[in-house]
ZANU-107441 format. One record per residue (C-alpha): residue in one letter; x, y, z. Coordinates in nm, 4 decimals, padded with zeros to 6 digits. Last residue first. Layout:
N
residu: A px: X py: Y pz: Z
...
END
This chain:
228
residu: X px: -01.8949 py: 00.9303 pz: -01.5605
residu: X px: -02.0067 py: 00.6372 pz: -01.4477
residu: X px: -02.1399 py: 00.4370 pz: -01.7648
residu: X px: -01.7770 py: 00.5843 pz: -01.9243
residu: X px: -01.5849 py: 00.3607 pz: -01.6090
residu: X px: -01.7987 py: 00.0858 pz: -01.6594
residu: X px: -01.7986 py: 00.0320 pz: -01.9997
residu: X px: -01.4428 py: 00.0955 pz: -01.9881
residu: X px: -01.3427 py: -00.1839 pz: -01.7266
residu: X px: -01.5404 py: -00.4410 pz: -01.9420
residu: X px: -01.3523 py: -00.3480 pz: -02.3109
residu: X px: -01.0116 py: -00.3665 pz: -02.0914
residu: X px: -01.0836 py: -00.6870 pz: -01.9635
residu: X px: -01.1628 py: -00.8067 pz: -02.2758
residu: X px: -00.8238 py: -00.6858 pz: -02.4791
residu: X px: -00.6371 py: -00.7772 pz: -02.1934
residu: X px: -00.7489 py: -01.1546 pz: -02.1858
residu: X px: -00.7159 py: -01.1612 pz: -02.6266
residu: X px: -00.3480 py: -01.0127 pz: -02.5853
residu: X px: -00.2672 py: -01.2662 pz: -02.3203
residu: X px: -00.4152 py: -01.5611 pz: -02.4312
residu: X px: -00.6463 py: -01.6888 pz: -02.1432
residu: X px: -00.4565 py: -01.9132 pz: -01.9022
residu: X px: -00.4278 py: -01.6674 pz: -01.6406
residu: X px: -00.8082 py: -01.5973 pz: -01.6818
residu: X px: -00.9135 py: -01.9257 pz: -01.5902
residu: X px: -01.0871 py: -01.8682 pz: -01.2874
residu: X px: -01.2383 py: -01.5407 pz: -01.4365
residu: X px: -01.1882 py: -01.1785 pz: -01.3662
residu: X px: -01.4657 py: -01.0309 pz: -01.1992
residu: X px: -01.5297 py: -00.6822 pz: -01.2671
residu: X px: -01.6767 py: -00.4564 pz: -00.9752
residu: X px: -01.8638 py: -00.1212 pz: -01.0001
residu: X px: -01.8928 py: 00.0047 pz: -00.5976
residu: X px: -02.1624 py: 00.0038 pz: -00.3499
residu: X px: -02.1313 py: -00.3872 pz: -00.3348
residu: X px: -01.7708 py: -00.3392 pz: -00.2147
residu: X px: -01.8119 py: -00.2470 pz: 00.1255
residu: X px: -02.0367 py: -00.5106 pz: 00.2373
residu: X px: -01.8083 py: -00.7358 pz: 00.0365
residu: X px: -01.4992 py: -00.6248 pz: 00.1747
residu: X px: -01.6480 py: -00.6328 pz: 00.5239
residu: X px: -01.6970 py: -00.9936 pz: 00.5111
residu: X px: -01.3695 py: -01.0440 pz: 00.3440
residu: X px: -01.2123 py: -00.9116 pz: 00.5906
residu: X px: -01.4116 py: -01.0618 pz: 00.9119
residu: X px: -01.3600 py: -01.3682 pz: 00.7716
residu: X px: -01.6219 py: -01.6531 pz: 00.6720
residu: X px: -01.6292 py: -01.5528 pz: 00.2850
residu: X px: -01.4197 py: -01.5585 pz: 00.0101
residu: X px: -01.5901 py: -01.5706 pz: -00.3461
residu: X px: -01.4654 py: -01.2976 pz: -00.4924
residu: X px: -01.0951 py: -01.3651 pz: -00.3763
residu: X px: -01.0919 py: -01.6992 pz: -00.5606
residu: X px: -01.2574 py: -01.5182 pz: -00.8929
residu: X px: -01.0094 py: -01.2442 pz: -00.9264
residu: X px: -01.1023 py: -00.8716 pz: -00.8535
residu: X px: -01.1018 py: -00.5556 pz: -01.0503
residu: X px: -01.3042 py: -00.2686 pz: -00.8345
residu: X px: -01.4474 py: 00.0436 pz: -00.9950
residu: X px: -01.4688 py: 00.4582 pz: -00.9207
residu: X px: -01.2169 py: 00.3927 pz: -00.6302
residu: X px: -01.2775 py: 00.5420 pz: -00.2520
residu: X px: -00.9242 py: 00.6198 pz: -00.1853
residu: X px: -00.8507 py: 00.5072 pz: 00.2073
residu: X px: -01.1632 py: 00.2593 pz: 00.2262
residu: X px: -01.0599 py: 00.0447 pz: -00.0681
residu: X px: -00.7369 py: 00.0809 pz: -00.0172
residu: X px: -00.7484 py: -00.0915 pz: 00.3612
residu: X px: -01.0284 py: -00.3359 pz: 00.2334
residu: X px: -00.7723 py: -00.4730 pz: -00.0049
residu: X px: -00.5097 py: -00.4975 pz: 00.2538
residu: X px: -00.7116 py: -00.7394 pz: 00.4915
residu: X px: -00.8506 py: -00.9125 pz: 00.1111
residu: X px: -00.4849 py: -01.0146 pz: -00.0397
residu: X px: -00.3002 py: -00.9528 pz: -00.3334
residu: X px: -00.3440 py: -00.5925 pz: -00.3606
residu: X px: -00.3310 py: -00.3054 pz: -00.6562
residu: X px: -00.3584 py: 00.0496 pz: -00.7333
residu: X px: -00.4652 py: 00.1952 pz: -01.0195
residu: X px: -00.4965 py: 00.5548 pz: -01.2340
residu: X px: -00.5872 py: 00.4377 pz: -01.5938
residu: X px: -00.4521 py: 00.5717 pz: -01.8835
residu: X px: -00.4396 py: 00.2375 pz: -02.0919
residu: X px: -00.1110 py: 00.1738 pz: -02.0207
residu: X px: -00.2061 py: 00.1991 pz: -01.6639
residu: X px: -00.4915 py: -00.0690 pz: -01.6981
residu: X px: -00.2448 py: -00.3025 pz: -01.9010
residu: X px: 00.0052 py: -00.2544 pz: -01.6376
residu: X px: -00.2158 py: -00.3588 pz: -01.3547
residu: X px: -00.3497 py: -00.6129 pz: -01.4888
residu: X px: -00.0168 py: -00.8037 pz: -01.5961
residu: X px: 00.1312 py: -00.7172 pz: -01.2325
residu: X px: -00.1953 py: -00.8681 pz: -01.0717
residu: X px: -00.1474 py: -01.2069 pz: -01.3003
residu: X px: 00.1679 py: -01.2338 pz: -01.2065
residu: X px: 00.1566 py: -01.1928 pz: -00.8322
residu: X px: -00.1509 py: -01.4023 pz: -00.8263
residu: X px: -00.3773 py: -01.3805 pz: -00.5693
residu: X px: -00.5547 py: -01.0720 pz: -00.7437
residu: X px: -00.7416 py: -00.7367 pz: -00.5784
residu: X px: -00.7090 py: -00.4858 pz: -00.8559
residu: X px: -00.8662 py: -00.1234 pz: -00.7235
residu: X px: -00.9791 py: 00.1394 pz: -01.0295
residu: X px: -00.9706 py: 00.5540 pz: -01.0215
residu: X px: -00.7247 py: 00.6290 pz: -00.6727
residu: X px: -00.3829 py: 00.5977 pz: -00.8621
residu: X px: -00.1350 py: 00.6870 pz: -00.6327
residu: X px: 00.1695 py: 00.7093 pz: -00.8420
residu: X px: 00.0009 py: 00.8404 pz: -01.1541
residu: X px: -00.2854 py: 00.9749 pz: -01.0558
residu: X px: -00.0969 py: 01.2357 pz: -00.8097
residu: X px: -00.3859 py: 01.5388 pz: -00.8138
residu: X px: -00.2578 py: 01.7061 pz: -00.5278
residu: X px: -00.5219 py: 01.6522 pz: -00.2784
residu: X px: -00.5943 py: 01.3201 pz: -00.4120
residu: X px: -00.2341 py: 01.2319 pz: -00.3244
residu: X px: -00.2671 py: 01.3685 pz: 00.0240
residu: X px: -00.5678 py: 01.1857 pz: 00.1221
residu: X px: -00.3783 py: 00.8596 pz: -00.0495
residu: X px: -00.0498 py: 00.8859 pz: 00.1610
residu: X px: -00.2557 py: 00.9302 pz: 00.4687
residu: X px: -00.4658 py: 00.6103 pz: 00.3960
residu: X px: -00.1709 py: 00.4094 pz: 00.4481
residu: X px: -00.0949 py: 00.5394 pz: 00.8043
residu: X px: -00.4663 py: 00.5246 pz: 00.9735
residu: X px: -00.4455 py: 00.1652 pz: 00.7654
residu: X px: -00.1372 py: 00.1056 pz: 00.9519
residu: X px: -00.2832 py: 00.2203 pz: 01.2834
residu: X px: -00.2519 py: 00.5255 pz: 01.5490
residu: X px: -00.0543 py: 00.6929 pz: 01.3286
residu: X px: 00.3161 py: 00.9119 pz: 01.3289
residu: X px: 00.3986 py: 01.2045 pz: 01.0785
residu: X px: 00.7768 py: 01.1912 pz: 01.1576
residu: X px: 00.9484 py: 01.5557 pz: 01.2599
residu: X px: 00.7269 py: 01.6542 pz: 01.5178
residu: X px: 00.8012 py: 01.3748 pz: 01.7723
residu: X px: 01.1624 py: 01.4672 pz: 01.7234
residu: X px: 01.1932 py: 01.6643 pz: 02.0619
residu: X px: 01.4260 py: 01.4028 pz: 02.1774
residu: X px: 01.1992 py: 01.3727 pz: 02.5364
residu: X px: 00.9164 py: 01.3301 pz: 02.2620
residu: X px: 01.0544 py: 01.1130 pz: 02.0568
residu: X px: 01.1996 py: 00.8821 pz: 02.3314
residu: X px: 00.8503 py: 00.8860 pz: 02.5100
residu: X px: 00.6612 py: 00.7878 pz: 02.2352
residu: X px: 00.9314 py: 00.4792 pz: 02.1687
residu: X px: 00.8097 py: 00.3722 pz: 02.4948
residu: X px: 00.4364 py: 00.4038 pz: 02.4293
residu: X px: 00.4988 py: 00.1935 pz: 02.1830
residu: X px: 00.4379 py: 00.3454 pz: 01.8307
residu: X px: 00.2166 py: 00.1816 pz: 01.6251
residu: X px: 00.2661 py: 00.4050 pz: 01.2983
residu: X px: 00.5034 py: 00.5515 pz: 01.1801
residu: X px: 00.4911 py: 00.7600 pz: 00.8073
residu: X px: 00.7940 py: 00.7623 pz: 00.6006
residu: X px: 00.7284 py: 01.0081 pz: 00.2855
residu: X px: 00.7987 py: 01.0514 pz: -00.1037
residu: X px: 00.8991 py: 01.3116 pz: -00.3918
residu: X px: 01.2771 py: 01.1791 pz: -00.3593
residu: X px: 01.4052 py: 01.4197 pz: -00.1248
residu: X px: 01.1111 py: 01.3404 pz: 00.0703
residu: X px: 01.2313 py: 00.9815 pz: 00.0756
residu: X px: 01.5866 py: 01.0998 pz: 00.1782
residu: X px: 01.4855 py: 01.3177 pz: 00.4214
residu: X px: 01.3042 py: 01.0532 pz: 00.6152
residu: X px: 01.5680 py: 00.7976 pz: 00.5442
residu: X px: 01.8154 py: 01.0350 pz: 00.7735
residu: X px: 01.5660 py: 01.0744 pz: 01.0293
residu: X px: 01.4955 py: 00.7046 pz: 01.0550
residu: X px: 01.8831 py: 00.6098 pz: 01.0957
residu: X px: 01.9343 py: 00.8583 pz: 01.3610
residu: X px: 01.7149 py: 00.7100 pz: 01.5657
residu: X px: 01.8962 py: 00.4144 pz: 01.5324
residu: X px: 02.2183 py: 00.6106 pz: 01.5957
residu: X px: 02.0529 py: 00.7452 pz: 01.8706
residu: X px: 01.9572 py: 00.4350 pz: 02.0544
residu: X px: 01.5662 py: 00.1780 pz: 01.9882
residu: X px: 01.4405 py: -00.0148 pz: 02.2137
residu: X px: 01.1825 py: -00.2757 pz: 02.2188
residu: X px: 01.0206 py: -00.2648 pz: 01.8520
residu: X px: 00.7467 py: -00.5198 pz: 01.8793
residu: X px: 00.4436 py: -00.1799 pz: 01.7805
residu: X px: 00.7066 py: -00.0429 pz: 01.5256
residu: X px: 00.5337 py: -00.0296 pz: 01.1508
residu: X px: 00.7073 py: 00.1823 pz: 00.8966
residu: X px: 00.5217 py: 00.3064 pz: 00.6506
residu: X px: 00.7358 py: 00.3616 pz: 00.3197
residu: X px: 00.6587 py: 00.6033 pz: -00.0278
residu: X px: 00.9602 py: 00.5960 pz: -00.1316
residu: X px: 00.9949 py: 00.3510 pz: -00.4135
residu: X px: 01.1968 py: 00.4024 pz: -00.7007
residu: X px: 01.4369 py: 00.6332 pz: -00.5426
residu: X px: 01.5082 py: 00.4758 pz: -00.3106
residu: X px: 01.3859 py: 00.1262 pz: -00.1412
residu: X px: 01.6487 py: -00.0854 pz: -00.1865
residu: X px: 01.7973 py: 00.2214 pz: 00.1105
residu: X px: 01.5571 py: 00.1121 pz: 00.3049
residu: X px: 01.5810 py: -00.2408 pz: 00.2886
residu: X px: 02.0087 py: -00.1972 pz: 00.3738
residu: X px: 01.9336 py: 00.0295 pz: 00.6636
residu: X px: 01.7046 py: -00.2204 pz: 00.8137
residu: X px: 01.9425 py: -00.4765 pz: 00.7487
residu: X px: 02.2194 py: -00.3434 pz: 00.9509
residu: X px: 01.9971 py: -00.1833 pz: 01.2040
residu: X px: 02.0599 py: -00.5052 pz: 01.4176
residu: X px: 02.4271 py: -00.5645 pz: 01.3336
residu: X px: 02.5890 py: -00.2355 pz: 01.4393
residu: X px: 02.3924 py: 00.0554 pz: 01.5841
residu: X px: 02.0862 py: 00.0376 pz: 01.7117
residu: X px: 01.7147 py: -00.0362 pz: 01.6341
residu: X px: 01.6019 py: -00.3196 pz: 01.8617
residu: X px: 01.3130 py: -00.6029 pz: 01.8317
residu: X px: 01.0510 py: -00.5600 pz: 01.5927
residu: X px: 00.9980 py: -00.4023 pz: 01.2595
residu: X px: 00.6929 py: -00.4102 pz: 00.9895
residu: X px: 00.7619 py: -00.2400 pz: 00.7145
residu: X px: 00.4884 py: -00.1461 pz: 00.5014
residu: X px: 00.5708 py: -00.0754 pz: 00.1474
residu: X px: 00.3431 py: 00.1810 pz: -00.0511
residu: X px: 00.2238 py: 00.1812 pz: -00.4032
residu: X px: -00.1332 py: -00.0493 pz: -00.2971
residu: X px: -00.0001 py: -00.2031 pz: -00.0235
residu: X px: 00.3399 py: -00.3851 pz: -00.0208
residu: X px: 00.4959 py: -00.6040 pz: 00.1982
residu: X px: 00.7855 py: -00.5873 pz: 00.4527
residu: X px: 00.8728 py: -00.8246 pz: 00.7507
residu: X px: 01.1675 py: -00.7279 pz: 00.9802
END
């Protein structure tokens, strides 16, 4: 099992079996980490091999749980297999199942933007950092600062957000800015130079805090009330 987050949303990515004793064992313990802070879950299962009725039973029971708690569990990369047993089950209605992750992940964001959810699934500014630390002190100095954002530390995931919600402006750190060669960050920049971007700089981790906020905050408002 690998997991990793997206913008507000963990993607689990399973392979092997689902089924009771041993192998579900830490599936069931991830998932239930998860709740209630965090139930917004894609669950990737293109290498899952088989998976029995307890194991089944396992994903319907976190389903209800995560809508219990305001959130969703969207599959995606189903084998044709695993198809078949949802089908023949008459479950296949249940579980909102994709094609593709990003198919998946951009789901959550349509139907945020339909209701209006800024605060979870902020849709108004993207922050693309390396830096775990430096992307969780951006991101909470945009929120506290009203903003609606969601955040990535890589360019494959970036480009996932940045299609599924569209944002008004795009914070990025140097290093990822000036990526090019893949087919991700190639994209991302095609994509991106439609939108208002602020660069942070290469030394902006070593900036004093307070003085680093202060500026970035000063740049990501010009843009945002030049926009509006």
């Amino acid at each position: 099992m690998q997991s990793r987050r997206v913008g507000e949303i963990t993607v689990l990515t399973c392979s092997g079996r689902i089924v009771e004793g041993a192998e579900s064992a830490a599936l069931r313990q991830r998932l239930d980490d998860l709740l209630p802070d965090d139930p917004h879950v894609v669950l990737n299962l293109r290498d899952l091999e088989f998976i029995d009725s307890s194991g089944l039973g396992l994903l319907v029971r976190f389903l209800s749980r995560a809508r219990a708690s305001h959130g969703d569990v969207k599959l995606c990369e189903l084998p044709a297999r695993t198809r078949e047993v949802l089908r023949i089950s008459r479950l296949a209605p249940v579980f909102d199942s994709y094609e593709s992750e990003a198919d998946a992940i951009a789901a959550f964001y349509r139907h945020a933007s339909s209701t209006g959810a800024k605060d979870r699934f902020g849709t108004e500014i993207l922050c693309v950092e390396q830096s775990a630390d430096v992307l969780a002190y951006v991101r909470e100095v945009l929120r506290q600062a009203g903003y609606g954002v969601m955040t990535s530390g890589n360019l494959p995931d970036a480009l996932v957000l940045l299609q599924a919600s569209k944002p008004k402006l795009v914070v990025i750190g140097a290093d990822l800015r000036a990526m090019r060669g893949t087919r991700a960050a190639d994209t991302f920049n095609a994509l991106v130079g439609s939108v208002p971007l602020v660069e942070l700089p290469a030394d902006f981790s070593h900036r004093e805090a307070g003085d680093a906020g202060s500026r970035l905050l000063d740049q990501v408002r010009a843009v945002i009330e030049s926009g509006s």
